[in-house]
N, C-alpha and C positions, 0 to 999 in steps of 0.2 A: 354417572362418573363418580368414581371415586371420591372422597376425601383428600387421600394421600397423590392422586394422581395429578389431581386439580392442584395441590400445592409444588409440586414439582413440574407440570406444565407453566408454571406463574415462576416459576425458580431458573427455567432452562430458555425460556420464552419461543419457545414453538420452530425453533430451526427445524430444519428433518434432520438431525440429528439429535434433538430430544427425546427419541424414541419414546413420547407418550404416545401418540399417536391420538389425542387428545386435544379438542375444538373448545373456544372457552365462547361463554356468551352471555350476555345482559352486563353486570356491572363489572363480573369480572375481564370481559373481554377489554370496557374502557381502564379498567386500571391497565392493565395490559400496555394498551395502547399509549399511555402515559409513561410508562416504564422503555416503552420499545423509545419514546422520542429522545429519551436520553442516555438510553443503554444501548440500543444495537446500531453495530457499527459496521459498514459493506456497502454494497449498493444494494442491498435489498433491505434497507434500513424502510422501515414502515412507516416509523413515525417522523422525527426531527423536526428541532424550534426553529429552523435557519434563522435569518435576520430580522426577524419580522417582530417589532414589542405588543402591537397585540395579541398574533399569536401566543408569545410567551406569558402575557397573562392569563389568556386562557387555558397555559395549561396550567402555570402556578395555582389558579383556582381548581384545576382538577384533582390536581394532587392533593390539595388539602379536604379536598371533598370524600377521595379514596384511604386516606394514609392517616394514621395516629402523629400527631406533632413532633414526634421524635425522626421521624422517617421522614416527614416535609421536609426538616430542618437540614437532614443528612442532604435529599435529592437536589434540595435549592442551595446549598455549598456544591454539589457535584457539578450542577448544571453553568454555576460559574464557572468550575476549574474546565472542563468540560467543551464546555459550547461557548465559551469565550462571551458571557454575559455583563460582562463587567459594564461596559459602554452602554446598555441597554438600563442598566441598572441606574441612568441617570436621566432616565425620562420616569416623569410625577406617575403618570397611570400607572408604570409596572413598579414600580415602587410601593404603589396602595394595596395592590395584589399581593405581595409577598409578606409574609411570615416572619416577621422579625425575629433574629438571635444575636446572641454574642457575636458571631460569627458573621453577619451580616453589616452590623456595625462595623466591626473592622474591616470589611471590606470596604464600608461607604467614606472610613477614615481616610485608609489610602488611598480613596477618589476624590479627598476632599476640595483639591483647590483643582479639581476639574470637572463639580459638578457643575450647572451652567443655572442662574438664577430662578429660571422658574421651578425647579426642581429643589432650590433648599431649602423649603420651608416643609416638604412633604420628607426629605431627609433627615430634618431636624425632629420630625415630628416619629418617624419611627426610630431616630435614636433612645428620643426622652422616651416611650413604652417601652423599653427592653431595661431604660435606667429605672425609672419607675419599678419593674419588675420586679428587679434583683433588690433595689430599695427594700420591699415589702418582705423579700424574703431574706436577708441580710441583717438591715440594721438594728431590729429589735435583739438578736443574739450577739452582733458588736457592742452594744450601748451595756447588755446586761455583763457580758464579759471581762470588758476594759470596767466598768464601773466597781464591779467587785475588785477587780484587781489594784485600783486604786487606792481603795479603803484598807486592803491588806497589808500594802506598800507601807501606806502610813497608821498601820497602828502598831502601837507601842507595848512591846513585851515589860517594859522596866518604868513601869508608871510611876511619879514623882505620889508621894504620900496625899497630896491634897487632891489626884487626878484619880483614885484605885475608886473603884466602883466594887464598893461592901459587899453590895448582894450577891450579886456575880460572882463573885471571890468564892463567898462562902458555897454558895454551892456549886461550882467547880473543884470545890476543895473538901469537901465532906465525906469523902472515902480517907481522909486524913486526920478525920477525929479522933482526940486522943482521952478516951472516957475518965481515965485516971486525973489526968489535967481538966476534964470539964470544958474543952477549948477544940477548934480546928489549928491546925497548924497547916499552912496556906504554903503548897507549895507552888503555885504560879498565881500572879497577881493580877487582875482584870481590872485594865484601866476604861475609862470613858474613851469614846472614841474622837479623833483630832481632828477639829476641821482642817478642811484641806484646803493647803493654800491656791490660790487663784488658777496659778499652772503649776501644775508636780511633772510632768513630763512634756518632752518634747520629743514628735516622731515625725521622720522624715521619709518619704517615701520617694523612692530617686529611679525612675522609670524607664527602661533601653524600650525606643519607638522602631525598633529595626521589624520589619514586616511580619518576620516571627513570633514577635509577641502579642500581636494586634488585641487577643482574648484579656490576657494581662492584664494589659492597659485599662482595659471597659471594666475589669472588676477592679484594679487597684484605685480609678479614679471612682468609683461607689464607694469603696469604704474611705478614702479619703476625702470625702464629703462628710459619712458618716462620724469618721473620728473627728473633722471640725465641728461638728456640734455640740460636741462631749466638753465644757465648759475649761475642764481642768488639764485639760492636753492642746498645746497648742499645735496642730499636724500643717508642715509643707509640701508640696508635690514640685517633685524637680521633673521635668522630660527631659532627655538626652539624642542623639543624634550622635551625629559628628561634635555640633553644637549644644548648648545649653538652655533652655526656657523652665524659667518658674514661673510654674500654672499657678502660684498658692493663692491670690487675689481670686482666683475661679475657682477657691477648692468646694466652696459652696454648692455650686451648680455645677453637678457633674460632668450634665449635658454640653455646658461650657467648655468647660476644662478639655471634653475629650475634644470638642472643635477647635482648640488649640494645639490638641498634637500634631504631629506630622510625621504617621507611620511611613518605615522603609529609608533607605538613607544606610549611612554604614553608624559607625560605632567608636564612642569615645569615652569608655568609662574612668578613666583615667581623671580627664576633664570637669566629669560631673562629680567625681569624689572631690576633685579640686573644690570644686564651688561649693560643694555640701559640707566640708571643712571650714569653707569662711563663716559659713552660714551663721555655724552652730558654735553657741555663744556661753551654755553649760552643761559642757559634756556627759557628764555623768549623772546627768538625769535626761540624754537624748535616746533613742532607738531609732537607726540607721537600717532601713529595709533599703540592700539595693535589689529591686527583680530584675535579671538579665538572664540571658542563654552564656552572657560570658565570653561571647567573641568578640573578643576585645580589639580595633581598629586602631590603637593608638598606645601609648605606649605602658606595654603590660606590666615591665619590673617597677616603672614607676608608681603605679597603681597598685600595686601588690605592695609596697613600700607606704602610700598611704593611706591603704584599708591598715595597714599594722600601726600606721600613728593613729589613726582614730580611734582603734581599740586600746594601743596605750596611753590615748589622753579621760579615756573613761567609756567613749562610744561603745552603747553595744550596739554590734554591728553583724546584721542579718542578710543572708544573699536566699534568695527565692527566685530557682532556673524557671520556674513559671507559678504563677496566680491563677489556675482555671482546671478544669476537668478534663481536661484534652490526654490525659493516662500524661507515661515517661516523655518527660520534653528532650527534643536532643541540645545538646548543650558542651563549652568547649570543658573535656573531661580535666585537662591539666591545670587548665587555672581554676577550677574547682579545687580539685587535689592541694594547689597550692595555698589557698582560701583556707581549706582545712588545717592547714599545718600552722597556718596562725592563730587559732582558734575561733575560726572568725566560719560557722556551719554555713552550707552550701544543699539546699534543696527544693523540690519542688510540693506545693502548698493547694490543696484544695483551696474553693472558697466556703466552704463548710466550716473548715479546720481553723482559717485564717484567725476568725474572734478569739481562739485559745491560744495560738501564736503571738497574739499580741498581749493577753491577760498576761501570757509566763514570761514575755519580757520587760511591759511595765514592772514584774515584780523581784526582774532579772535573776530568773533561773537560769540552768544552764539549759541550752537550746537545746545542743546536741541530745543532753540525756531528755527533756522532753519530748524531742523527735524520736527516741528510738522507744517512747513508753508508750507513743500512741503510733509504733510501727511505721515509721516513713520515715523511705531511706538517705542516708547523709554522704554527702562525698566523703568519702576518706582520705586520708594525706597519701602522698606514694612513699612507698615504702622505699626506704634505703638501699 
């Protein structure tokens, strides 16, 4: 058998109309077989998980025995939307079988007050591995990014005479030697650097729990763990709903924090702008991340009205339609558009990107022109 036959008998999965006319066997035949229980659909379906959660562990063990981690991750998101696994997803055994992601997480969020006891501690336990995860690969490039950015914030181009740091000076200045005078003449001054006061910023991350954002969520509540440890930022986490909860007592524990949400529900950003207005106590040294999709359930002009006070009381103030890799989030395009026309950017944020997102606004640059130097795209206002 071919190479290329074999990969297209494995692509069309052996109907009589895949015209390979091509028999698979040994290992390929079980991946096959593994693909068929959740791909083919008829009554001459070969495979299928029906109801059965042993069954479906054994096949979740199959697939990760046949398939690269990318491809588990994809099949065990399908096989929920799919084969209606959700329910099964709350028994402990097929829970130990599965493969944790972002993606799974949010799924066990939205089942959270109806997993049943024996089962949360095996729940608990493959959230904190996926939190874990993103930890190790995260926080080291958060802590280096905000922390540089801090130090930038606070140092001083106009040092006071008794703060300029001589050596420095001079050789930053030495293309300004003036041989006739025997001297430098110093045209920018190098002071000592300032220690930083206890908290120099405050950031608030204010979270829409609507079932679309469920990936969001699991990364915004890692880096707002991450940013709580950063001594000189004090960071709170709002979740939203219809209602309001501040997670910031659990921003510590991520793991926490996300068992306090409660994905799914409608939407009240209006609401949580309310509260994250009271909150914030000195504006202009706050950073306001709301991440939403922006389908706003409640009432829009008014929200639009005080996303614009909180930018003119000093807030900068950031909208991120999602926090994850999931590519273009859908999201509502006109109150974006309107978001922009305040100066207030509206876009979607890798978690890669994120640390730089927040270094350029501890140091309050302009977003928008940050956005578009590292190519990602900004709503724009509608045009007249």
């Amino acid at each position: 058998m071919s190479e290329r036959l074999r990969r297209w008998r494995m692509i069309l999965g052996g109907g009589d109309a895949d015209g390979t006319g091509t028999t698979l066997s040994g290992v390929d035949a079980k991946r096959d077989a593994t693909l068929a229980a959740l791909y083919d659909k008829g009554e001459d379906r070969r495979g299928g998980l029906a109801g059965s959660s042993p069954r479906v562990a054994r096949w979740l063990g199959d697939i990760r025995g046949y398939f690269p981690s990318s491809v588990v991750q994809v099949m065990q998101r399908d096989a929920i939307d799919r084969l209606g696994l959700r329910e099964l997803l709350l028994e402990p055994e097929l829970l130990e079988s599965v493969q944790p992601d972002v993606h799974l997480v949010g799924t066990l969020l939205s089942l959270n007050r109806a997993i049943p006891e024996r089962s949360r501690d095996t729940a608990r336990a493959v959230v904190r591995r996926v939190v874990e995860d993103l930890e190790k690969r995260l926080a080291q490039p958060t802590r280096q990014a905000v922390a540089g950015a801090l130090h930038r914030a606070h140092r001083t181009r106009r040092p006071r005479h008794s703060d300029i740091d001589w050596n420095r000076t001079i050789l930053a200045n030495l293309k300004h030697y003036q041989p006739d005078q025997r001297t430098v003449v110093p045209e920018r001054l190098v002071g000592f650097g300032r220690r930083l006061p206890s908290v120099s910023r405050r950031i608030v991350l204010c979270l829409d729990q609507s079932g679309s954002m469920a990936a969001s969520v699991v990364y915004a509540s890692v880096f707002g763990a991450v940013l709580a440890s950063i001594r000189s930022l004090r960071t709170q986490v709002i979740a939203f709903d219809t209602a309001v909860a501040d997670l910031t007592d659990s921003v510590s524990d991520p793991v926490e924090l996300l068992f306090g949400v409660q994905l799914g529900g409608g939407t009240d950003i209006n609401a949580a702008l309310a509260y994250c207005q009271s909150r914030i106590d000195s504006p202009r040294d706050t950073v306001l991340v709301l991440i939403s999709d922006l389908f706003e359930g409640g009432d829009e002009e008014e929200m639009l009205r005080r996303a614009q006070a909180l930018r003119a009381d000093g807030v900068q103030v950031i909208c991120l339609l999602a926090l994850s890799d999931d590519g273009a989030p859908a999201y509502d395009h006109d109150t974006a558009a309107a978001l922009a026309a305040l100066g207030i950017p509206a876009f979607a944020c890798t978690p890669e990107v994120f640390p730089d997102l927040m270094a350029a606004a501890i140091e309050r640059q302009d977003i928008a022109t940050w956005a578009a130097t590292n190519d990602i795209p900004v709503a724009a206002p509608t045009a007249e």
